[in-house]
C-alpha positions in Angstrom: 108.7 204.8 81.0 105.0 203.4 82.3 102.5 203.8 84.6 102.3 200.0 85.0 103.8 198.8 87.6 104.1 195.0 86.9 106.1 196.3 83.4 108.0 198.5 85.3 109.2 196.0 87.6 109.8 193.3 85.2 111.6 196.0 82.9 114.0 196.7 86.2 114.3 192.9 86.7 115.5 192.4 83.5 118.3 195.2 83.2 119.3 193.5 86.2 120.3 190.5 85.0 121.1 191.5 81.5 123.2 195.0 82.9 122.7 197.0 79.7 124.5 199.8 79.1 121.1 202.0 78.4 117.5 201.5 78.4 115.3 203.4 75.8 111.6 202.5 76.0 110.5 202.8 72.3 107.9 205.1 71.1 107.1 203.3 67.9 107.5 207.2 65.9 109.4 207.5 62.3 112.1 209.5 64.1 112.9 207.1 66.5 113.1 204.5 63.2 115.1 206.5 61.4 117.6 206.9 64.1 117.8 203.3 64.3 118.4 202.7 61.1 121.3 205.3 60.7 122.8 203.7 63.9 123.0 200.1 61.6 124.1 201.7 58.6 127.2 203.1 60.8 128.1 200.1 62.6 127.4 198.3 59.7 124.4 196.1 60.8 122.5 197.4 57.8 124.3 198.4 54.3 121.6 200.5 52.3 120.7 199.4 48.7 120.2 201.5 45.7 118.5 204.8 46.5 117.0 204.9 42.8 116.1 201.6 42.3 115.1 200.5 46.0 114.4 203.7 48.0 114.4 203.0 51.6 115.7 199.8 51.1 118.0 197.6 53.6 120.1 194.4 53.5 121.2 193.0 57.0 123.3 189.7 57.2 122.7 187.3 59.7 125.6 185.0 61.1 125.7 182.3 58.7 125.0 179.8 61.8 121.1 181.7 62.4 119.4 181.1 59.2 116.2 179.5 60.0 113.9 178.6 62.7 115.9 175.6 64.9 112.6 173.9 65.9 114.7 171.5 68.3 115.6 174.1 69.9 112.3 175.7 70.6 110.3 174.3 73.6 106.8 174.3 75.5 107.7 174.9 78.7 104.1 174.3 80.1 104.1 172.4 83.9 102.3 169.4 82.8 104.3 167.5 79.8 100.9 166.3 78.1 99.6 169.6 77.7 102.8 170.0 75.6 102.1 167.2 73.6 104.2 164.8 71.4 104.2 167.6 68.5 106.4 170.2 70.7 109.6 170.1 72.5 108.9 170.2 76.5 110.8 171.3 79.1 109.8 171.9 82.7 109.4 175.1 83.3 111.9 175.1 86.6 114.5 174.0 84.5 113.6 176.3 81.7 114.2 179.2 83.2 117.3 177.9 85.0 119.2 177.5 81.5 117.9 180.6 79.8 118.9 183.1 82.2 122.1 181.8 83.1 122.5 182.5 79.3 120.6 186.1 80.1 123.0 186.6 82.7 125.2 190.0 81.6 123.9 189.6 78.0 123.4 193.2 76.7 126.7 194.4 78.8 127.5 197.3 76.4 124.2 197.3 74.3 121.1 199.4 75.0 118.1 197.3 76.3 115.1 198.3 73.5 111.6 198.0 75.5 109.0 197.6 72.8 105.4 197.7 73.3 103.2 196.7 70.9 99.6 195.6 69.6 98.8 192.2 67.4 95.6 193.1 65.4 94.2 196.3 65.1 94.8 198.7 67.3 90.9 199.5 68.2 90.1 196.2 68.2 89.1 194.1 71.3 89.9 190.9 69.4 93.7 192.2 69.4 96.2 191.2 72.0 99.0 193.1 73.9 102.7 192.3 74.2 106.1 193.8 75.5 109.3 192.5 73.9 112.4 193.3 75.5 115.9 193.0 73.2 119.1 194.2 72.3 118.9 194.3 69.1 118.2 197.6 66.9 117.4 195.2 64.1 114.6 193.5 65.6 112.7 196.9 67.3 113.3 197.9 63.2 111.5 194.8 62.0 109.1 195.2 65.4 107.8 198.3 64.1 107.2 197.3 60.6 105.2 194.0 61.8 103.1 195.1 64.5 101.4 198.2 66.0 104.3 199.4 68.4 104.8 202.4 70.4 102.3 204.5 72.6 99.2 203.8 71.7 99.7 199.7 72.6 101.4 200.9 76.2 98.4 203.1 76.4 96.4 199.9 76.4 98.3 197.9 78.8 98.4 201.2 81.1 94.9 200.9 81.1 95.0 197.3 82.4 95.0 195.1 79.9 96.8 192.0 80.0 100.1 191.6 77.8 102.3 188.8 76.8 106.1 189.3 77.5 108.8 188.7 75.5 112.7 188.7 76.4 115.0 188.3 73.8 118.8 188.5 73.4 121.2 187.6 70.5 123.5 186.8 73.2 126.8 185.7 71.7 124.8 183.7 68.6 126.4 180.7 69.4 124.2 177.7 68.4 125.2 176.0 71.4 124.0 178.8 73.3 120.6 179.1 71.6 117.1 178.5 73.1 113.6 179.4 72.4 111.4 179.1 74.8 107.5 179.5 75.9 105.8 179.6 78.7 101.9 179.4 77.8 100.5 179.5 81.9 102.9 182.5 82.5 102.1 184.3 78.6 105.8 184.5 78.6 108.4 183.8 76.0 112.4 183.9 76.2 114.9 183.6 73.0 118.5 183.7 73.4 121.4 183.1 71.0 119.5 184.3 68.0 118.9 187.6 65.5 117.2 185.9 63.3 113.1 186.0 62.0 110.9 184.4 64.6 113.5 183.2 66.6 113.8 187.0 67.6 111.0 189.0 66.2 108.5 187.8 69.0 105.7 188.7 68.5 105.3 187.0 65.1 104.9 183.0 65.4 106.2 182.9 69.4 103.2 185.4 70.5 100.6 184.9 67.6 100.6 181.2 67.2 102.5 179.4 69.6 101.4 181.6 73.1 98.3 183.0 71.3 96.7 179.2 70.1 97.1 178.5 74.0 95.5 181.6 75.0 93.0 181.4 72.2 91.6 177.9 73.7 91.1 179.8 77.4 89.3 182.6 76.1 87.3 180.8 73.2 88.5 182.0 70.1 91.3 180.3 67.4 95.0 181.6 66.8 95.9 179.8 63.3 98.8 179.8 60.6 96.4 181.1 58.0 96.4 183.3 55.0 93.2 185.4 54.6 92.0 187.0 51.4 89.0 189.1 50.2 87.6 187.9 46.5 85.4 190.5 44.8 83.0 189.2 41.6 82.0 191.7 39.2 79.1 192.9 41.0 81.3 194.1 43.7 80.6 191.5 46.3 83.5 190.5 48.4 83.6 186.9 50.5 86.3 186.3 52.5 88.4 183.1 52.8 91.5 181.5 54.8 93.9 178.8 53.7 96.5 176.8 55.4 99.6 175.6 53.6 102.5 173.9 54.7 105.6 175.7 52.9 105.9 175.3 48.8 102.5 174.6 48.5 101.6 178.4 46.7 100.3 180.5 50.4 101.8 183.6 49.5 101.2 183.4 45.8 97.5 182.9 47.0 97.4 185.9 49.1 98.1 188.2 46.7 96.7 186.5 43.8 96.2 188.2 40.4 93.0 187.2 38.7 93.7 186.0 35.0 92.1 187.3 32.0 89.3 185.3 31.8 88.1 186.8 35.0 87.5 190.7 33.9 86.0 192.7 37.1 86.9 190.4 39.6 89.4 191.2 42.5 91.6 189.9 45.3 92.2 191.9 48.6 94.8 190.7 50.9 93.9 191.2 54.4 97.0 188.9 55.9 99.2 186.4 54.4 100.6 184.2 57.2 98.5 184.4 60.6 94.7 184.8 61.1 92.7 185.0 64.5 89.2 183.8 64.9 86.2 184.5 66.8 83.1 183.9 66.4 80.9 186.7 65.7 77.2 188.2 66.9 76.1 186.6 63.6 77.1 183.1 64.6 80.0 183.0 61.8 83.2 183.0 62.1 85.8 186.5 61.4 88.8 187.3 61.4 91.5 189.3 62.2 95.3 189.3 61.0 97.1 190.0 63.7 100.4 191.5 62.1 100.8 195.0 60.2 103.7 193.3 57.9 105.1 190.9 55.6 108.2 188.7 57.0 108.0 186.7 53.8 110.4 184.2 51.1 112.3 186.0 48.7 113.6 183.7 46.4 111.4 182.5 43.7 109.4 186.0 43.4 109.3 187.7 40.4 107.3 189.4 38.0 105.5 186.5 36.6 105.5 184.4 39.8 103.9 186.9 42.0 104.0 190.6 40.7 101.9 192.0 43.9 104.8 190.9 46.6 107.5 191.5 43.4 106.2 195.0 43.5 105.3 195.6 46.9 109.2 195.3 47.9 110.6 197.6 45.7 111.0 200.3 48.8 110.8 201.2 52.7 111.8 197.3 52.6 114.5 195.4 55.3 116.0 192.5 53.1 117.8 189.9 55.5 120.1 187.3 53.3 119.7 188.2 49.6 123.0 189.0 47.2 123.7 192.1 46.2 124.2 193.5 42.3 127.0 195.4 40.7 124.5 198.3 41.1 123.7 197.9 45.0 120.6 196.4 43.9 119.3 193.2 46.2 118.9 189.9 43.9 117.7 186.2 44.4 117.5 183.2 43.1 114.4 183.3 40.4 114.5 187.7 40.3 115.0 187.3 36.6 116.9 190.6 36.2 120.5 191.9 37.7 123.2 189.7 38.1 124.9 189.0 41.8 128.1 190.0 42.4 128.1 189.6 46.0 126.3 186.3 48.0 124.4 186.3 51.3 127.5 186.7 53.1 129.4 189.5 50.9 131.3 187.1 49.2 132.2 187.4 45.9 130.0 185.4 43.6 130.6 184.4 40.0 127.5 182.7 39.0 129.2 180.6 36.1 131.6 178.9 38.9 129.4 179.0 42.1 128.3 175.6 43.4 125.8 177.4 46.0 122.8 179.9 45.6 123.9 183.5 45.7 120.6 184.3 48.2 120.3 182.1 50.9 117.7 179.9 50.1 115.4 181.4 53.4 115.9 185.0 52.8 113.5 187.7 53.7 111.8 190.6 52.9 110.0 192.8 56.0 107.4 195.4 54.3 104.4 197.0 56.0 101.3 195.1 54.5 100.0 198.5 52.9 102.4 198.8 50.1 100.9 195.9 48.7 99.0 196.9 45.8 95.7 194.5 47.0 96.3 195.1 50.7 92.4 195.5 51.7 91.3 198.7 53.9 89.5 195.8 56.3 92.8 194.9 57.5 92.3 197.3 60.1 88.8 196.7 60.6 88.4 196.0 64.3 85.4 193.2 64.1 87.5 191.8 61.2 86.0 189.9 58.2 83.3 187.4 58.3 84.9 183.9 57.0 82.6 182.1 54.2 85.5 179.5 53.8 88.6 177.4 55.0 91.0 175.9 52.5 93.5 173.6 53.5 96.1 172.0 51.2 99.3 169.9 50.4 101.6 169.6 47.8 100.6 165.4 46.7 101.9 164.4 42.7 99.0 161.6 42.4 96.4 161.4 45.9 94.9 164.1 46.3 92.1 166.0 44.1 92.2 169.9 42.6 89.9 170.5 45.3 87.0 168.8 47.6 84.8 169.9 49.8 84.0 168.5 53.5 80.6 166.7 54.4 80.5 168.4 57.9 82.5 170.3 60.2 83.8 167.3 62.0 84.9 165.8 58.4 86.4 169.0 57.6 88.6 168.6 61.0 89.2 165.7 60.1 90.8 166.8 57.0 92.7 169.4 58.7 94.4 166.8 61.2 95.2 164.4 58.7 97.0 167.3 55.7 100.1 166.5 54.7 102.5 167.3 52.4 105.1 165.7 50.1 109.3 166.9 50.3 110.7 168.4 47.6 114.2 168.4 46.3 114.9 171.2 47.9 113.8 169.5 50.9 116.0 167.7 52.9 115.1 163.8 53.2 113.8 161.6 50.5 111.9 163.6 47.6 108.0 162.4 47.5 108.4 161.4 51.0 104.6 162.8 53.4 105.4 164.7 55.8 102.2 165.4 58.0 101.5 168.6 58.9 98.0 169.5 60.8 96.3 172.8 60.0 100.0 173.7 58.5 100.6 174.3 62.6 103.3 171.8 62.9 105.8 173.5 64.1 103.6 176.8 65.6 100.7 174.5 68.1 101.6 175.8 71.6 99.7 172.8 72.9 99.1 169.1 72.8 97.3 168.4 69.0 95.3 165.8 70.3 93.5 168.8 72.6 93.8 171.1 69.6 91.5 168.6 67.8 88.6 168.2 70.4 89.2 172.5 70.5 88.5 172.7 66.8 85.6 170.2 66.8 84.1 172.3 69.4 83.7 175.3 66.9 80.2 172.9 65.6 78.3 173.9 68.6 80.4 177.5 69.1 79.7 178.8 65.7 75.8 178.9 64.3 77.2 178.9 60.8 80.4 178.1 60.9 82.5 178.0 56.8 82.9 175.3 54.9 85.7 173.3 55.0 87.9 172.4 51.5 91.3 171.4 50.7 93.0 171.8 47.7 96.0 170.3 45.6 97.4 172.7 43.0 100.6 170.4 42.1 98.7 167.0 40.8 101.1 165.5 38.1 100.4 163.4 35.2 102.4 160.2 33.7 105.2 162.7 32.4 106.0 164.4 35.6 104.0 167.6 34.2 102.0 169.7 36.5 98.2 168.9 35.3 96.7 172.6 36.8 98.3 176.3 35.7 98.3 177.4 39.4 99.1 181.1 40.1 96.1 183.7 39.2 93.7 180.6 37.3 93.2 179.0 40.6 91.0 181.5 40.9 88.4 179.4 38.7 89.0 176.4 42.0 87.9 179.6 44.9 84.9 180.2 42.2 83.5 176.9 42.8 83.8 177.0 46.5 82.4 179.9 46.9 79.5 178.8 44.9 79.2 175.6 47.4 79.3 178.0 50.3 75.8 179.6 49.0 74.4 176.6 47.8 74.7 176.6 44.0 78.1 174.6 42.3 77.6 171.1 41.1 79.0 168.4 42.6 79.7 164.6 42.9 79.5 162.9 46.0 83.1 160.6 46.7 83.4 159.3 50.0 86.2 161.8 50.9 84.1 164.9 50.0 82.2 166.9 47.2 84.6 167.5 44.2 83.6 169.7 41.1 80.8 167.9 38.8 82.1 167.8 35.0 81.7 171.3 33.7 81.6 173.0 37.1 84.5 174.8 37.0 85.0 177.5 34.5 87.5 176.5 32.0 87.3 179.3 29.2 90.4 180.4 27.8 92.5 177.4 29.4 94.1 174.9 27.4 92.8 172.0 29.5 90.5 169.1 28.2 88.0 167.1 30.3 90.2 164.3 30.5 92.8 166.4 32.2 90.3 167.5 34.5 89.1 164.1 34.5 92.7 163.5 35.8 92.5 166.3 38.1 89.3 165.5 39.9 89.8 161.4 40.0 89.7 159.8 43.6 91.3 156.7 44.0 89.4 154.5 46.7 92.2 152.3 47.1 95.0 154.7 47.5 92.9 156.6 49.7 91.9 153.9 51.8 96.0 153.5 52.5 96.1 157.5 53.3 93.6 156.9 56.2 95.1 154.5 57.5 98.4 155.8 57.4 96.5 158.6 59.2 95.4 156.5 62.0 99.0 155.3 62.5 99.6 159.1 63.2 96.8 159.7 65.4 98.0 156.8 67.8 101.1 158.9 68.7 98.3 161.5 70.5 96.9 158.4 72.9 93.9 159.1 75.5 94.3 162.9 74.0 92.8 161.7 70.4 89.0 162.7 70.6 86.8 160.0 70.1 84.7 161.9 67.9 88.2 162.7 65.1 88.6 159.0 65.1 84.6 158.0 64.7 84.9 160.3 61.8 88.0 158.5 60.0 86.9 155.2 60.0 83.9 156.6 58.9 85.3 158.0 55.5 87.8 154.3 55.8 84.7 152.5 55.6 83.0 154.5 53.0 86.1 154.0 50.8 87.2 150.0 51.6 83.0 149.8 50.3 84.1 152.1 47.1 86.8 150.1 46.2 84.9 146.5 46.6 82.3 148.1 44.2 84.9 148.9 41.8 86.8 145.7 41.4 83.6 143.9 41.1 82.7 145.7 38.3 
């Protein structure tokens, strides 16, 4: 129970018009978890893997109809439709709230109603926020308590009158016609029905700390972002801190916990987050940052040994799997494990891999695992000023456009960068492979808020922030004429963060293009790699003309955001155009 009395009241209002059979307000404790657990592993919500192999470990299976996030199905209900923007569903909020609880209506008739409060950052920290989710499902209060700080100490915070963002969710019947996820950014409210799965149900991971959180982030000054953050140590034990945002497939995770290769004796990589960072701007006039989650909901398929040995390792117990087959051995296996065999699939099918036409792990399965099993998890995770940000990568997966890396001439370029990233479709994509899909920030599907005013809010951060980073993006999948990856990836792109962070403190050579700094012939370390300078040559090359198409293919994009485009992203576009329509005249005159 609470001393609160709006959470009281809304708690009441809810069991109301959901009639549970109980109400347990959760305490966030291991006993309380374990009971949970056992309660799943006897109504068979949870099957337990192999106590040797995978201590502590758990498969669930969703229904196969609640997969994924359904990102038509997910609206802004915000009262003015612009503020929504043409890169989120919209619905009025009236009529939001009419649909949804008629679908809340009797809901969790026979199921306990699971109050969870719970803390998004650090728990000490005044840069984290509160939240209260409501559901009925064990599964998700399981998952709750590995991703966030839940239990007394956040109610003590919101007893003490802070505010907190609700969250009511259901799995109702799981019907997909009976699915909705909706926010409310003026009221910090969210509602989800229909679903079990992932964000769809978990809500305080990209509902509260992107889609609600980038809304409240712009009132109160500060930046809610679908970023990775990292701590890179040299040899003489200084650590700089950076954040990256990827669009899926284009190597976030495999950055975050990044091995360094052999070449790089000494240094070290600390993960402090791997999917969300907040930022504020610091005494110092820089920018820090906090990861707002205590877990990993990450990707299973495609880790292994080789491909990612920190998350490969880091899974091995006290670990939820949701979607992955199952071995002879009650061991969990995915596509890309390199070890086991399947004999059951996603569903509990049998599965003969010599006959199977479909993956034995659904292709979006999961793994939830508190952040401090990973072997590089960094102690300033829980530091509650955060860490100071030296730089911001963002990237794409292009074959042939884009560079290994370059560097922004400004902030406002580097904005400009981030609004215009995009990313090619791969075959395991669906629509045509190669095709650009643009994706701003990598906050496509997670902007609670018109991108147009999410622009002008980022460009804003040059007069907020005295120093703010420097801005770069980055390519690791340039091909060459055979179709070949040019760049290792994995632990050597370490050699690409190297140069960066040599820009950020003034040293690093570089040449001048007119869509940013890239690496000067030498500048980045290449010992031990089998790479010649004509690959990097490869690598590095900007192509004026083909660039000059990519910007104006970007200011086709920008026209869908109208009157809500700042003047200032669009000065600085056909800025770099012009720069490059010069380039290219220069070079077929010469």
């Amino acid at each position: 129970m609470t001393t609160n009395r709006a959470l009281s009241e809304w708690v009441d209002e809810v069991a109301r018009l959901t009639r549970p059979e109980n109400v347990h307000w959760c305490d966030g404790g291991e006993e309380e978890f374990q009971r949970l657990i056992d309660g799943m592993l006897a109504d068979g919500t949870l099957y337990e893997l192999n106590r040797e192999s995978y201590p502590r470990c758990y498969l669930h299976r969703s229904d196969p109809s609640d997969v994924a996030r359904v990102e038509h199905l997910t609206f802004i209900c915000s009262e003015n439709e612009a503020d929504a923007g043409p890169n989120n569903h919209w619905m009025t909020p009236n009529e939001a709230h009419k649909k949804v609880d008629a679908l809340f209506e009797g809901a969790m008739k026979g199921r306990t109603l699971y109050v969870i409060p719970y803390c998004m950052g650090p728990i000490q920290s005044s840069h984290a926020r509160l939240g209260v989710e409501i559901t009925d499902s064990p599964y998700v209060v399981a998952n709750m308590k590995i991703m966030t700080r839940m239990g007394r100490q956040a109610l003590d915070r919101i007893e003490a009158g802070e505010p907190f963002v609700r969250g009511l969710h259901s799995t109702g019947d799981l019907s997909p016609d009976h699915r909705l996820i909706l926010h409310f950014p003026e009221e910090r409210l969210i509602k989800s029905v229909g679903s079990g799965y992932g964000g769809n149900a978990l809500l305080g991971k990209k509902c509260h700390a992107l889609r609600i959180a980038s809304w409240q982030a712009r009132d109160e000054g500060w930046l809610a972002e679908h970023m990775l953050i990292v701590g890179i140590q040299n040899p003489e034990g200084k650590t700089r801190y950076i954040a990256a945002a990827f669009p899926s497939a284009c190597g976030k995770t495999n950055l975050a916990m990044l091995i360094p290769p052999k070449a790089y004796p000494g240094w070290k990589i600390w993960t402090v987050g791997d999917d969300i960072a907040w930022l504020h701007v610091g005494d110092d006039g820089r920018l820090w940052a906090i990861n707002p989650e205590a877990g990993y909901f990450g990707v299973v398929p495609g880790t292994n040994e080789k491909t990612n040995k920190n998350a490969y390792d880091t899974i091995t117990k006290n670990t939820i799997f949701t979607n992955v087959a199952v071995t002879e051995d009650m061991e969990p296996w995915w596509e890309g494990k390199k070890t086991g065999k399947p004999v059951t699939d996603w569903q509990g099918r049998p599965y003969d891999p010599a006959t199977a036409s479909e993956p034995a792990a659904h292709p979006n399965s999961r793994f939830t695992v508190s952040a401090q099993q990973n072997p590089s998890y960094s102690e300033e995770a829980e530091a509650p000023e955060g860490v100071p940000i030296s730089a911001i990568f963002f990237g794409g997966r292009r074959a042939s456009l884009a560079p290994l890396i370059f560097e922004a001439k400004s902030w406002e370029h580097g904005v400009l960068i981030g609004a215009g990233m995009a990313s090619e479709k791969t075959a395991a994509a669906a629509g045509k492979v190669g095709e650009v899909r643009r994706d701003p920030m990598a906050m496509k599907p997670f902007c609670g808020y018109n991108y147009g005013d999410y622009w002008r809010y980022w460009l804003s951060f040059a007069r907020r922030a005295e120093h703010p980073p420097h801005i770069f993006h980055v390519n690791w999948f340039r091909k060459g004429a055979d179709g070949k990856f040019l760049w290792p990836g994995f632990g050597e792109n370490l050699r690409v963060l190297e140069w960066a962070l040599e820009r950020c403190e003034g040293h690093g050579d570089a040449d001048e293009t007119p869509i940013g700094f890239v690496p000067a012939r030498g500048a980045i370390h290449l010992e031990g790699l089998d790479i010649d300078n004509q690959t990097m040559g490869k690598l590095l090359a900007v192509d004026d003309e083909a660039w000059y198409s990519e910007y104006e293919e970007i200011a086709e994009y920008f026209a869908d955001y109208g009157e809500r485009l700042p003047e200032k992203l669009e000065h600085e576009r056909e800025r770099v155009a012009g720069a490059l329509n010069v380039a290219g005249d220069k070079a077929s005159q010469a």
